[in-house]
C-alpha positions as CSV (number, residue, x, y, z in Angstrom):
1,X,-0.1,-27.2,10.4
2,X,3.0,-26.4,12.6
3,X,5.2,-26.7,9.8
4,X,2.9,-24.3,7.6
5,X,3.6,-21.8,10.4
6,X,7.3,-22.2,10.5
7,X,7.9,-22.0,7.0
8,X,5.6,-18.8,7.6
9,X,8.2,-17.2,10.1
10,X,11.4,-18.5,8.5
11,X,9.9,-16.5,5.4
12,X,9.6,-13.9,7.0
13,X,12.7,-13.6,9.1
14,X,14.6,-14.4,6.0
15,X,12.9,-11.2,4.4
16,X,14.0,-9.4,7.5
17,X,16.9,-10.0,7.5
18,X,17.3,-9.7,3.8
19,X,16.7,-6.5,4.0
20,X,19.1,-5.5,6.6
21,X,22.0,-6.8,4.7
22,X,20.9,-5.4,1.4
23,X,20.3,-1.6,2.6
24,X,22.9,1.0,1.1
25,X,21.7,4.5,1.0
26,X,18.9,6.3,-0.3
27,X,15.8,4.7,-2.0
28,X,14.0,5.1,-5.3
29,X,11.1,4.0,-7.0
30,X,9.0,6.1,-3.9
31,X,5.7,5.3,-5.6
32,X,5.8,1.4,-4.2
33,X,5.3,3.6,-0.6
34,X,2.3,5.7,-1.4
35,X,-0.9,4.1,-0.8
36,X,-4.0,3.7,-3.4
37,X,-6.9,2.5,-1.9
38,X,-8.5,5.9,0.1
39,X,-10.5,4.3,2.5
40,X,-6.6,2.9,3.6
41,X,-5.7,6.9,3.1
42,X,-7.8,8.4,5.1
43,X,-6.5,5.9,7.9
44,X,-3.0,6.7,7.7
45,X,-2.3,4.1,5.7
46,X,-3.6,1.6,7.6
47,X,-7.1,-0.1,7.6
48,X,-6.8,-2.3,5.1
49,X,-8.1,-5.4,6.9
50,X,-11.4,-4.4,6.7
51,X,-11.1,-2.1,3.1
52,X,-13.7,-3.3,0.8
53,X,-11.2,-3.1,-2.0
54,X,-8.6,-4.6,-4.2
55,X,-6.2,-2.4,-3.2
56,X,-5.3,-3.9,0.0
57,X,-3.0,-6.6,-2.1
58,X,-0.6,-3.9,-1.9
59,X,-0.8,-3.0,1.7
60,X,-0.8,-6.9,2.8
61,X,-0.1,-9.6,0.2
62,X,-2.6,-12.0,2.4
63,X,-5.2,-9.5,2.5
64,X,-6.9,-10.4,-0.2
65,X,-8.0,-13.3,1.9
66,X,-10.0,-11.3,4.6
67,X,-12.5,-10.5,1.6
68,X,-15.0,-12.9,0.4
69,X,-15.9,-11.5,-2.8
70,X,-14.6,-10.4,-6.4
71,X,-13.5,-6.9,-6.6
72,X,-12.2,-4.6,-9.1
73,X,-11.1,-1.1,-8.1
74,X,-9.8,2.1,-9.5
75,X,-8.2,5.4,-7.7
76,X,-7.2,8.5,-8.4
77,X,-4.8,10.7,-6.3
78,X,-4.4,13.9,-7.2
79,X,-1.4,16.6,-6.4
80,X,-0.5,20.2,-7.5
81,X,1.8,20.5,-10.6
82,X,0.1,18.3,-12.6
83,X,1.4,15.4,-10.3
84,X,-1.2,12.4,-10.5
85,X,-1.0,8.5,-9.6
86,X,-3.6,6.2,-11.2
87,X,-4.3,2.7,-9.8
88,X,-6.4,-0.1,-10.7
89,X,-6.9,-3.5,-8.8
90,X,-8.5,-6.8,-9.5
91,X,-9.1,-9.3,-6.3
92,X,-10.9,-12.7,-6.7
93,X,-11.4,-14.8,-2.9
94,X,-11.7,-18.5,-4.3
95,X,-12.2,-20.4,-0.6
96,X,-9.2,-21.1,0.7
97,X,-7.0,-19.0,-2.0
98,X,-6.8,-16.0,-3.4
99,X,-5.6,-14.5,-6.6
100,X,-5.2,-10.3,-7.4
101,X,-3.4,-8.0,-10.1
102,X,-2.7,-4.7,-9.9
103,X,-1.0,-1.6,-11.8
104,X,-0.2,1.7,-10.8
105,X,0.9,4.5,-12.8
106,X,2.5,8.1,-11.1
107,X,2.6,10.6,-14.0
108,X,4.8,13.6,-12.3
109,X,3.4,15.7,-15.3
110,X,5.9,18.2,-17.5
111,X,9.2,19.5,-15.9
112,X,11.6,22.3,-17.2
113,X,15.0,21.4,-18.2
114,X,17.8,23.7,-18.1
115,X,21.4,23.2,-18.4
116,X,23.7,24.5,-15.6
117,X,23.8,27.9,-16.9
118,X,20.3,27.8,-16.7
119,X,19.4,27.8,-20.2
120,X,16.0,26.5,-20.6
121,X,16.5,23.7,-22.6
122,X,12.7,21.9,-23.3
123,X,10.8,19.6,-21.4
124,X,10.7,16.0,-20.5
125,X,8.1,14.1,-18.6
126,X,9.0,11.7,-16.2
127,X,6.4,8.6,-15.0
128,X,6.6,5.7,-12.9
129,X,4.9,2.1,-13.4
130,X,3.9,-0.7,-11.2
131,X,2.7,-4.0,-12.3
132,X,2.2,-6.8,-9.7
133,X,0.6,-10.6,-9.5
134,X,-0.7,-11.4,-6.2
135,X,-1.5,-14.9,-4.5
136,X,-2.7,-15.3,-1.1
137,X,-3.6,-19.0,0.6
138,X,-5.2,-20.0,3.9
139,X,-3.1,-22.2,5.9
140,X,-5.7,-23.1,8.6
141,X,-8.5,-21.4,9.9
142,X,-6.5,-18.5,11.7
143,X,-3.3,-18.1,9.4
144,X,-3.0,-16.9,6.1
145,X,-0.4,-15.9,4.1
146,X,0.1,-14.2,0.5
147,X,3.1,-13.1,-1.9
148,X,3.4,-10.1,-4.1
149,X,5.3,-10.0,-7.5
150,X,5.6,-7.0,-9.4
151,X,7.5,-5.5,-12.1
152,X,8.9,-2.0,-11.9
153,X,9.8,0.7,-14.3
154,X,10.9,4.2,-13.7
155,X,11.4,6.9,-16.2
156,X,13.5,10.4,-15.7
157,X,14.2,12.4,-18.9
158,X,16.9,10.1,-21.4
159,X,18.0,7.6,-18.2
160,X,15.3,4.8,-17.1
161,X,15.4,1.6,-14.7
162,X,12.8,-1.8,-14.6
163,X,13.3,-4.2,-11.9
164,X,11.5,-6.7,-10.0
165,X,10.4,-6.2,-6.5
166,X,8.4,-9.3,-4.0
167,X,6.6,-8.8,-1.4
168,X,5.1,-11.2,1.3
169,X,2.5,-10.8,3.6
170,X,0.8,-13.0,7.1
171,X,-2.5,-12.4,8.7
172,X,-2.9,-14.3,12.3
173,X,-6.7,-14.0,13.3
174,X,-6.5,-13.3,17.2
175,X,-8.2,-16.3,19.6
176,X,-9.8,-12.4,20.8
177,X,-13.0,-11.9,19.2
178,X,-12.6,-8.9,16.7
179,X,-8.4,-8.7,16.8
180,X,-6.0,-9.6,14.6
181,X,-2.3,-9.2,13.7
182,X,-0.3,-9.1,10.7
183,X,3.3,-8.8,9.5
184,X,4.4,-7.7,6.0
185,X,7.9,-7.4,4.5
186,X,7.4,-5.3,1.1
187,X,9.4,-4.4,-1.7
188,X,12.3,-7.1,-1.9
189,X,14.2,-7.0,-5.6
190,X,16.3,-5.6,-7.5
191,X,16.8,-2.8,-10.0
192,X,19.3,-1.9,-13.3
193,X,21.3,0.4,-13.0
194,X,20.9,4.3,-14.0
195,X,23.7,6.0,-15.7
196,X,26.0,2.8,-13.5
197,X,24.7,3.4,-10.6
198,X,22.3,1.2,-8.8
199,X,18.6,2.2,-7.5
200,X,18.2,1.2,-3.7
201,X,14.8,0.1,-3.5
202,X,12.3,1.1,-0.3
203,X,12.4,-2.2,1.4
204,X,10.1,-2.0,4.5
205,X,9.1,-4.4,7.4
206,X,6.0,-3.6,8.8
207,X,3.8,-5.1,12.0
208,X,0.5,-4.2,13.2
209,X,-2.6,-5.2,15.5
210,X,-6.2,-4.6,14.0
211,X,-9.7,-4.7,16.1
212,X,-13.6,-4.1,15.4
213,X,-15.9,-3.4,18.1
214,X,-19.6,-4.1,17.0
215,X,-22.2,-2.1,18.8
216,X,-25.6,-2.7,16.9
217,X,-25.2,-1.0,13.5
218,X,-22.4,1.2,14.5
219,X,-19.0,-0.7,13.6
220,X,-15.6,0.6,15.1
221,X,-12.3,-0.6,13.8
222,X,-9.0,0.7,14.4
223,X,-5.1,-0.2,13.0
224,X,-1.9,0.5,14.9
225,X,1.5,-0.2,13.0
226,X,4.4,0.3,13.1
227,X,7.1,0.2,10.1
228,X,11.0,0.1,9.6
229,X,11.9,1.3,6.5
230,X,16.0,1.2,7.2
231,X,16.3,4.5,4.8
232,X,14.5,6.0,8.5
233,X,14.0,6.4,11.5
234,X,11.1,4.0,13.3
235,X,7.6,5.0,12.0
236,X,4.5,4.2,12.9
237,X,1.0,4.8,12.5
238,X,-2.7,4.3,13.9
239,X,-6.3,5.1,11.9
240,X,-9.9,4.7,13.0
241,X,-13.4,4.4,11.3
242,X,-16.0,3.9,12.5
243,X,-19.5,3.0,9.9
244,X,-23.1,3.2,10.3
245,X,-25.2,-0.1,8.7
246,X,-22.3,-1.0,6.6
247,X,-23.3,1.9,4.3
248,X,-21.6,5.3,5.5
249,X,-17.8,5.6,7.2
250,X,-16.2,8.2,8.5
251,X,-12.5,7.9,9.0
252,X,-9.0,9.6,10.4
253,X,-5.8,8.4,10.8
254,X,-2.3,9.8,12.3
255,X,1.6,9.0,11.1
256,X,4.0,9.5,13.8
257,X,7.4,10.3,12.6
258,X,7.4,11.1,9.4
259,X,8.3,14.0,7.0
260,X,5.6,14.8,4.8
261,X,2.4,13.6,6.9
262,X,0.7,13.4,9.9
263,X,-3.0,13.7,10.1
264,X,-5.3,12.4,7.1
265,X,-8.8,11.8,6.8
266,X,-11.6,9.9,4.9
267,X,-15.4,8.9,4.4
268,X,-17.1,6.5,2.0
269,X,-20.3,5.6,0.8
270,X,-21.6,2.1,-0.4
271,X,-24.2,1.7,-3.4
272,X,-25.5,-1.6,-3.2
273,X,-22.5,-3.3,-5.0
274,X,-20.4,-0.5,-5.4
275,X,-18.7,1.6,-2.5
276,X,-16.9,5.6,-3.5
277,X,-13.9,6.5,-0.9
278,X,-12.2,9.9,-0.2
279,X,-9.6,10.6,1.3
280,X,-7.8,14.5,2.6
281,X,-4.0,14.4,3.2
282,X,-2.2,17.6,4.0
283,X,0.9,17.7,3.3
284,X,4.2,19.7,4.9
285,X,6.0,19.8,1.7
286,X,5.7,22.1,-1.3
287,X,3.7,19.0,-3.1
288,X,0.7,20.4,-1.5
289,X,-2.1,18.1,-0.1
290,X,-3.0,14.8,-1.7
291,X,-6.6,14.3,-2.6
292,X,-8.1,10.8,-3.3
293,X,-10.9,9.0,-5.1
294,X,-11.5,5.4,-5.1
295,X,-14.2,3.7,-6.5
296,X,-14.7,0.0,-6.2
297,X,-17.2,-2.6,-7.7
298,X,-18.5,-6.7,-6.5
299,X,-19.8,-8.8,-8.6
C-alpha cells in the first residue's frame, strides 16, 4: 500500500503546486466556494466528516467514503434580492468505493440594466450552474481518496462562460481513537473566455484535523481547517456540534479572516430515515444573512 500513498501525495502536491503557477488575478465562478449542505453551514463550513448528507462530495471528494449508506439530498439557501442557490446531491457507499453526483444552481434573481448615462435599459437575469461526477475509493483501512469532476457554466446578461473544474480529495483515519485528517485541493480547470478575456477560477488548498468525543448519548465533534485560496490572505476555520442519541444537533462554527463571515450557526433533526438541517449565517455585506435548509433522505 506504500505506493497507493505516494501516488496519493504526488497528486496532491502536483495540485498544489498547480495551482500556484496557474493563479493570475481575481476569481470567478464564486458559487464553487459557497457551501450546500447546512449541517456543514452552520459549522463554518466545516463538519462534513461526520454530515449525514451527500453534500459533503463537494467539501471533500473522499467523503463520500466516511458514510455507509445511500443518500440523496436537497438545499435551499436563501438571500435578500431575490438571490437563491439550489442544490441537490446523490451519494451511494458500495464497500470499498464510492460513487456521488451533484448539481447546484445560484439564481441571482432580476437586475436593472442601465447604460452609462443611466438610462434604464430592461432587465437580464444572470445564474450560475454546477454539475459534478464524484468517485471516492478506499486504499486501505485508514486512507481514502476521491476525485471530483464537474462542469461549469456562468451566465451575465449577453456574455457567458462553461468550463471544467477537478477536484481531489484524501481522508487519513488517525491511529487516535476519534481523529482524523484530511487534505483537499478544489476547483482545478479551466474556463472560455468572456468578451476575450479569461475567468480565473477559485482554486483552493485546504487541510484540516477532525475529532468526536463519545460520552454516553451525547456526541461531540469538532473541525479545524485551514485554507489558501491564493486570491487571499490565509483563512481558516473551526465548527462544533455536539448531538443527543443521534437524533437532535446543535451546532456553531467560526471563519477567521474572511470578508463576509465569521460566526454561523445550525441544528438538525433526524426522522427515522430522513434528517432536516438549518443553518443562520450573518453576513457583513449588503447581501444580508444567508439562511439554509437541507433535507436529506437513506434508503
Amino acid at each position: 500500500m506504500r505506493k497507493y500513498r505516494f501516488v496519493v501525495l504526488v497528486i496532491l502536491i502536483f495540485g498544489s503546486a498547480l495551482l500556484h503557477a496557474e493563479y493570475q488575478g481575481e476569481t470567478g465562478f464564486q458559487m464553487l466556494q459557497i457551501p450546500s449542505g447546512a449541517a456543514q453551514a452552520g459549522m463554518a463550513g466545516t463538519g462534513f466528516m461526520y454530515a449525514d448528507n451527500a453534500f459533503s462530495i463537494w467539501d471533500n471528494a473522499a467523503a463520500g467514503l466516511m458514510n455507509s449508506n445511500r443518500t440523496i439530498s436537497a438545499n435551499q439557501n436563501f438571500w435578500i434580492y431575490d438571490t437563491s442557490l439550489s442544490s441537490v446531491a446523490y451519494s451511494n457507499h458500495m464497500g470499498n468505493m464510492h460513487i456521488g453526483i451533484g448539481a447546484k444552481y445560484l439564481d441571482y434573481g432580476k437586475i436593472e440594466n442601465r447604460d452609462y448615462t443611466g438610462l434604464y435599459l430592461g432587465e437580464y437575469h444572470p445564474w450560475d450552474m454546477q454539475m459534478t461526477m464524484n468517485w471516492g475509493m478506499r486504499l486501505e483501512a485508514s486512507h481514502y481518496i476521491g476525485v471530483n469532476v464537474s462542469y461549469i457554466y456562468e451566465k451575465i446578461d449577453t456574455a457567458s462562460s462553461y468550463g471544467g473544474t477537478v477536484d481531489i480529495g484524501y481522508i487519513y483515519k488517525t491511529p487516535l481513537r476519534g481523529t482524523n485528517t484530511y487534505l483537499t485541493v478544489k476547483h482545478l480547470g479551466a474556463t472560455s473566455k468572456v468578451e476575450e478575456e479569461s475567468i480565473d477560477l477559485p482554486m483552493t488548498v485546504e487541510a484540516g484535523i477532525t475529532n468526536l468525543v463519545e460520552l454516553e448519548q451525547i456526541v461531540f465533534t469538532t473541525d479545524l481547517r485551514a485554507t489558501n485560496e491564493f486570491s487571499n490572505d490565509f483563512r481558516a476555520a473551526f465548527g462544533v456540534e455536539s448531538s443527543y442519541a443521534g437524533l437532535f444537533f446543535l451546532r456553531a462554527g467560526y471563519s477567521f479572516n474572511y470578508d463576509k463571515e465569521d460566526f454561523s450557526f445550525g441544528a438538525g433533526i433526524k426522522l427515522e430515515k430522513m434528517g432536516i438541517d438549518y443553518a443562520f449565517i450573518p453576513d457583513k455585506t449588503e447581501l444580508g444573512s444567508i439562511n439554509m435548509v437541507s433535507v436529506s433522505y437513506k434508503f
